[in-house]
N, C-alpha and C positions, 0 to 999 in steps of 0.2 A: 850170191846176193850180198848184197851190202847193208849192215845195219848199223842206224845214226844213235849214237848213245849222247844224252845231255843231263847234264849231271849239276844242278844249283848247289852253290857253297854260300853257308853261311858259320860261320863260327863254330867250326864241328874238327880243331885241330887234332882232337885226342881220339877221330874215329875218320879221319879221310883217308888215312894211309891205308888201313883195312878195305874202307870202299874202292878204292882203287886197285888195289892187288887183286880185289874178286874181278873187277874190270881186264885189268892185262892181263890175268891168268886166266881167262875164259879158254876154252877147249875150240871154240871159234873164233877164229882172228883176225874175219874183213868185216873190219871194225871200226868205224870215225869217231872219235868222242872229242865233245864238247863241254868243256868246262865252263860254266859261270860263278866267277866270284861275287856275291853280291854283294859289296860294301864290309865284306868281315871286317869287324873290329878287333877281332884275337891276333895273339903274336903271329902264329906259324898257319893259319888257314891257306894263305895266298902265297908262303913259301911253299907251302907241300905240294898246292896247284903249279907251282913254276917248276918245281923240281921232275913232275911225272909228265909232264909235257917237253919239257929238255928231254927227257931220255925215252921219250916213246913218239916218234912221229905220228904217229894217227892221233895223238892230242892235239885242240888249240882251244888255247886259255881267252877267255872273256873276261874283263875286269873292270867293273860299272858300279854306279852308284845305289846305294841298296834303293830297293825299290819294292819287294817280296818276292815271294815265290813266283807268283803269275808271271811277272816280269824273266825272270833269270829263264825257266821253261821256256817264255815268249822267244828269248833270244834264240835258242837251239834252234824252236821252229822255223823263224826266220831266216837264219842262219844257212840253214838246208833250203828252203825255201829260195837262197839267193837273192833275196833282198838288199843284203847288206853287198856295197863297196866295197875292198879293205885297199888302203895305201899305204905301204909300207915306207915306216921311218929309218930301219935298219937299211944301208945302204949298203954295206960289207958285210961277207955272209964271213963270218969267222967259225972254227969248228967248236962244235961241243960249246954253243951260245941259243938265247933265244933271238928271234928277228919279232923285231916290234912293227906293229899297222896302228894305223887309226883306222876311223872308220871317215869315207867318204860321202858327204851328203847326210840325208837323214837323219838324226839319233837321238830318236825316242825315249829310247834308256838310256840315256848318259852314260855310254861307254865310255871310259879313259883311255885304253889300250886293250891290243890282243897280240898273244903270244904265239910262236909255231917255232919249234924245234929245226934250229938249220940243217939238222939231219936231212931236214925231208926237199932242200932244194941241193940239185945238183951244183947249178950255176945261176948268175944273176939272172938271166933269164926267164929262167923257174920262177925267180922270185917277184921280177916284176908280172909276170903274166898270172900270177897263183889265181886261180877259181875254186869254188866251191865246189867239193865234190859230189856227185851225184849218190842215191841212197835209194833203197827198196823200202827198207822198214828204219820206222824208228824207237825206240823204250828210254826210258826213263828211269835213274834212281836216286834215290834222296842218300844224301852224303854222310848221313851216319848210320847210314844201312849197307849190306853188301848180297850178293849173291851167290848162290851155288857155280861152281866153276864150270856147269854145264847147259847152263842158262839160257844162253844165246842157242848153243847148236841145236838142243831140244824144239825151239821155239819156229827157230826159220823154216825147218822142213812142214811143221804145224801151221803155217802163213800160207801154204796154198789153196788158194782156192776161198779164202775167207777173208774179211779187212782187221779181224783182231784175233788175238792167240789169249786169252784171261788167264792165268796163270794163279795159284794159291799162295799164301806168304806163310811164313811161320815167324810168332812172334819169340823175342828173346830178352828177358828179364836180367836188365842189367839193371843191379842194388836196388831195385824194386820189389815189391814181395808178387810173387807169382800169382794168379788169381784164373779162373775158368776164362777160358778166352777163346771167343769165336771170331773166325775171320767172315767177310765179308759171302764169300762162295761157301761157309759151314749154314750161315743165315738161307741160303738157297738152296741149299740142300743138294748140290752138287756131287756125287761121288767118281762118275766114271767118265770117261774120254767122250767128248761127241760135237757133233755142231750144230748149233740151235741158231734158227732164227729171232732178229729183232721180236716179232710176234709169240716166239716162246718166253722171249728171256720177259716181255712184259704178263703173260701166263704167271711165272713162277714169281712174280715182282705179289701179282693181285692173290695168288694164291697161301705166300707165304708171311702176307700183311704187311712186304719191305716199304717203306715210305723215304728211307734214305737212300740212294747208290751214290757209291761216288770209284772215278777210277781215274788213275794217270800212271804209275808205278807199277803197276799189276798184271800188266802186259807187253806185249807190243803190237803194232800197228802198221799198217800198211799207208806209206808215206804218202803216197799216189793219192789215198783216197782221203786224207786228213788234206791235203792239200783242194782237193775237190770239195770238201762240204764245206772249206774253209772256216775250220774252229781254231781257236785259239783259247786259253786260259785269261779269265776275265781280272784283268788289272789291278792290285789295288786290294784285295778284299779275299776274306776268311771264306774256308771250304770249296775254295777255287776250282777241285775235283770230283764237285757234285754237279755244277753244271756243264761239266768237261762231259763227264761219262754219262750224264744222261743222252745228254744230245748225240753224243759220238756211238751209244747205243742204238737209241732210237733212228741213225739215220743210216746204219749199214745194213746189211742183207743177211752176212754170215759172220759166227762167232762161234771162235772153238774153244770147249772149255776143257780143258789142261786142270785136272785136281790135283796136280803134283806141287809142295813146296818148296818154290826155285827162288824163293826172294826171303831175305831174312830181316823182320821189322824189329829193330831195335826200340824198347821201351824204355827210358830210362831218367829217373829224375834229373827237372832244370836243364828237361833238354826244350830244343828249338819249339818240341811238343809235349806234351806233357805224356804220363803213365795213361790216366783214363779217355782221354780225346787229345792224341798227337798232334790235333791239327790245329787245337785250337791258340797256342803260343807261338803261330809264326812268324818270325819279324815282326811282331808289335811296333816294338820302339820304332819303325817308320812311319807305319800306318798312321800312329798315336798320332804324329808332332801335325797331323792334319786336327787336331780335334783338343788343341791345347786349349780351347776356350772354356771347355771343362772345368779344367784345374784340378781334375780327379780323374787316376789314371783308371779306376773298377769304373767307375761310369762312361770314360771314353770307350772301355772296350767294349760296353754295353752295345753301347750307341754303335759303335763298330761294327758288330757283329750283325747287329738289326740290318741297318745298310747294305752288307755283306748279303744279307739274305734278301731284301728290298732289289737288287741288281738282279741277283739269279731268279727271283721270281720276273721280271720283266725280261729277259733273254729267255725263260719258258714260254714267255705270253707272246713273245714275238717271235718266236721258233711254231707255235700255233697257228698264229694267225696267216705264217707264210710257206706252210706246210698243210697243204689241206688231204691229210688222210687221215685211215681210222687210229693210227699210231699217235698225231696231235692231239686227239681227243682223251687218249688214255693216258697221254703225259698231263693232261690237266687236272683227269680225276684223280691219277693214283699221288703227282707227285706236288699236285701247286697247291692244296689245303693245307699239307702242313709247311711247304716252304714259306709262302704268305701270311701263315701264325706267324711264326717267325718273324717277317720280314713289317707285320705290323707292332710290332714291338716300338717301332719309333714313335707312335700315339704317344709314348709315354714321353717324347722330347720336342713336344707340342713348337717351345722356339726355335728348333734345328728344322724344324717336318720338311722333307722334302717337297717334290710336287704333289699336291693334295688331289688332285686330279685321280694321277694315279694309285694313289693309294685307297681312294674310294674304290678304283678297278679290281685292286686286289680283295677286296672287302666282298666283292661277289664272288670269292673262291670258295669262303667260307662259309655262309649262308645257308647252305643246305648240308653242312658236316651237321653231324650230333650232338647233343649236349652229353659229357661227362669229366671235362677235365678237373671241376670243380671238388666232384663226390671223389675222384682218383687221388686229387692232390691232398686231401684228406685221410687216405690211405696210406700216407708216407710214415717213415715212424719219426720222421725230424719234424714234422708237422705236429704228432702226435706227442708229443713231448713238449716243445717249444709250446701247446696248447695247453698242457696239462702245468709246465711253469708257469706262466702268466696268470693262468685262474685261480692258482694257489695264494690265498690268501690269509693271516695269521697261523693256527696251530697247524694247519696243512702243510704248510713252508717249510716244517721240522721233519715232517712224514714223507717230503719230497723222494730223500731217496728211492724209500721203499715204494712206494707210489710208479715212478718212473720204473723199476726191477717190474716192476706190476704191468705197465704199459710194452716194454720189451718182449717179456713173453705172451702177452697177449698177442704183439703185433706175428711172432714167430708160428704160432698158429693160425691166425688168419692168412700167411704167404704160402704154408701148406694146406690148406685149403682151397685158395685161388690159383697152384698149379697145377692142383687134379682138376680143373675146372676149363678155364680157357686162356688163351694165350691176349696178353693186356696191349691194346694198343697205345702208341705215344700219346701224351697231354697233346702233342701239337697239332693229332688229326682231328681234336675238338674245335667246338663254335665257338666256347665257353672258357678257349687255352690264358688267354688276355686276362682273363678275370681270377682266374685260379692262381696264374703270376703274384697279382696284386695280393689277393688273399696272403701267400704265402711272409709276402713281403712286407704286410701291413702285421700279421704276428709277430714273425723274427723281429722286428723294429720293436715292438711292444717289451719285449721278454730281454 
């Protein structure tokens, strides 16, 4: 079997050589990898990508205009997919050189060039007829991450018979301070070998109170059938692999879940992601320069984000309405309340608002959630502080200190209290989420 590895670069020079030695040194090695540089602005990103591509034929380098993550993934898919042209500018194949293509027709992402190792052509021949090669499976890894060297061959033999293989990560604190850290599949409660159906995995989704998945990296897949439901990564816009994996969930048969950790997530300050939500730093500075009307980069990404979540709720709502089984219906209870919190967030950018149309649509997601994000957000000890500054007024301002020492340990017994009790769901699966927001924000401003 042949598995298609696509690998997005973005400014990650002091950790791609690593991800890539975990790539060529893999213990299986019918292996196509694809590089997308996306726009790096750092010195050595797109040298290290030319250099592992010269000396490894199964490389070919993509080199395009940043665009985000969605995009550089996009490329791979398509790429395999056969979409793309390539016409080759390199006319002489000289040895121990790259041969340069453009791309013909199409281009969506403003590819500049792509690169392929004259290793890999005999003669000109080869090189004017090159095709795309064909592929079984395909995985995904983010470029300041690497994996275990046995990665792949673990995974292929696991691929029969099912369209995904989930695989575990282990996360790794680089000059971050270490902290409890649950993966994705510890939230699920995962522990041993097996294969569940769609129908199970939304079982343990409803049972374990999950309201977020998200997956692209954490697996692989079976090329054949990503190519049949025809998904792709939605353009443009933040947590691009929560609407990947739902869908890409919800629309297969079989999934084996693999508790072993074969992927290693790097955490690490001022990176592409940040320490507590990796995802939520990626590629800004492109997205941004859509939303310069701002003039305020914390508010663009506000706005950002909202939008971000404003798309994946409408690719749920019409993944529903053109899927008519019992599986659309539980993708709208368990996952579109709180995406649609979320994605209503842009109320608050009344002169941006999208289509108002549909945002009224999303407003009947929420409707019958519950009220409590108000009393929760109350709960918080930044709330409760921020609340207890503000009301302090004359001799009390002096006694703040000790006052707030007062408020800390009160709050340290109430969380031990509310964990022998019951497991808290998010702000966002409230009616009430919009309002709690404001609350929060109309203190902090105060104080």
């Amino acid at each position: 079997k042949t598995v298609g590895v696509v690998i997005p670069i973005y400014n990650v020079q002091d950790y791609l050589k690593e991800c890539l030695d975990s790539v060529i040194n893999q213990t299986y090695k019918n292996l196509q990898i694809v590089l997308v540089n996306d726009g790096s602005t750092d010195e050595n990103s797109l040298n290290i990508a030319k250099e592992y591509t010269l000396k490894d034929e199964r490389f070919i380098l993509f080199d395009k205009k940043n665009g985000g993550l969605s995009s550089a993934r996009n490329v791979g898919i398509e790429y395999f997919s056969k979409e793309y042209k390539l016409k080759n500018i390199t006319n002489d194949i000289k040895e121990n050189s790259l041969i340069e293509f453009d791309l013909d027709g199409n281009n969506p992402y403003e590819i500049y060039k792509v690169y392929k190792s004259s290793k890999f052509f005999k003669n000109k021949d080869e090189l004017l007829n090159f095709k795309t090669p064909d592929i079984d499976y395909i995985i995904f890894l983010d470029s300041d991450d690497y994996w275990e060297l046995n990665c792949i061959e673990e995974c292929v033999p696991r691929m029969d018979g099912v369209e995904v293989v989930w695989f575990n990560y282990r996360p790794f604190f680089q000059k971050v301070k270490k902290k409890n850290y649950k993966t994705q599949m510890d939230y699920f409660d995962f522990k041993d070998e097996k294969i569940i159906t769609s129908k199970e995995w939304l079982h343990r989704v409803k049972k374990n109170n999950i309201f977020y998945f998200w997956f692209a990296w954490q697996g692989m897949i079976d090329f054949n059938f990503l190519r049949k439901i025809d998904l792709k990564f939605i353009d443009g816009i933040f947590a691009e692999d929560c609407h990947f994996g739902v869908l890409l969930f919800a629309l297969n048969s079989k999934i084996y879940i693999y508790p072993e950790k074969k992927y290693i997530y790097r955490l690490r300050s001022g990176s592409l992601m940040n320490f507590t939500n990796k995802k939520n730093k990626i590629h800004f500075s492109s997205y941004l320069k859509k939303f310069d009307v701002f003039n305020d980069e914390e508010k663009a990404k506000e706005y950002h984000k909202a939008l971000s979540w404003f798309k994946i709720a409408l690719e749920f709502l019409n993944y529903a309405k053109n899927h008519n089984n019992p599986f659309s219906k539980e993708i709208e209870e368990l996952f579109l309340p709180v995406v649609c919190n979320k994605a209503l967030h842009l109320k608050n950018f009344k002169e941006y608002l999208v289509d108002k149309s549909s945002i009224l649509e999303l407003e009947k997601y929420i409707q019958n959630q519950p009220l409590g994000a108000v009393s929760r957000a109350k709960e918080y000890l930044s709330y409760k502080i921020a609340k207890k500054i503000s009301t302090s007024k004359g001799i009390k301002k002096f006694l703040l200190p000790f006052s707030a020492i007062y408020v800390v340990l009160k709050h340290q017994k109430e969380i031990i209290k509310r964990k022998k009790s019951h497991k808290k769901l998010p702000l966002e699966f409230y009616k009430d989420y919009q309002k709690a927001i404001r609350l929060r924000k109309i203190l902090f401003k105060n104080f």
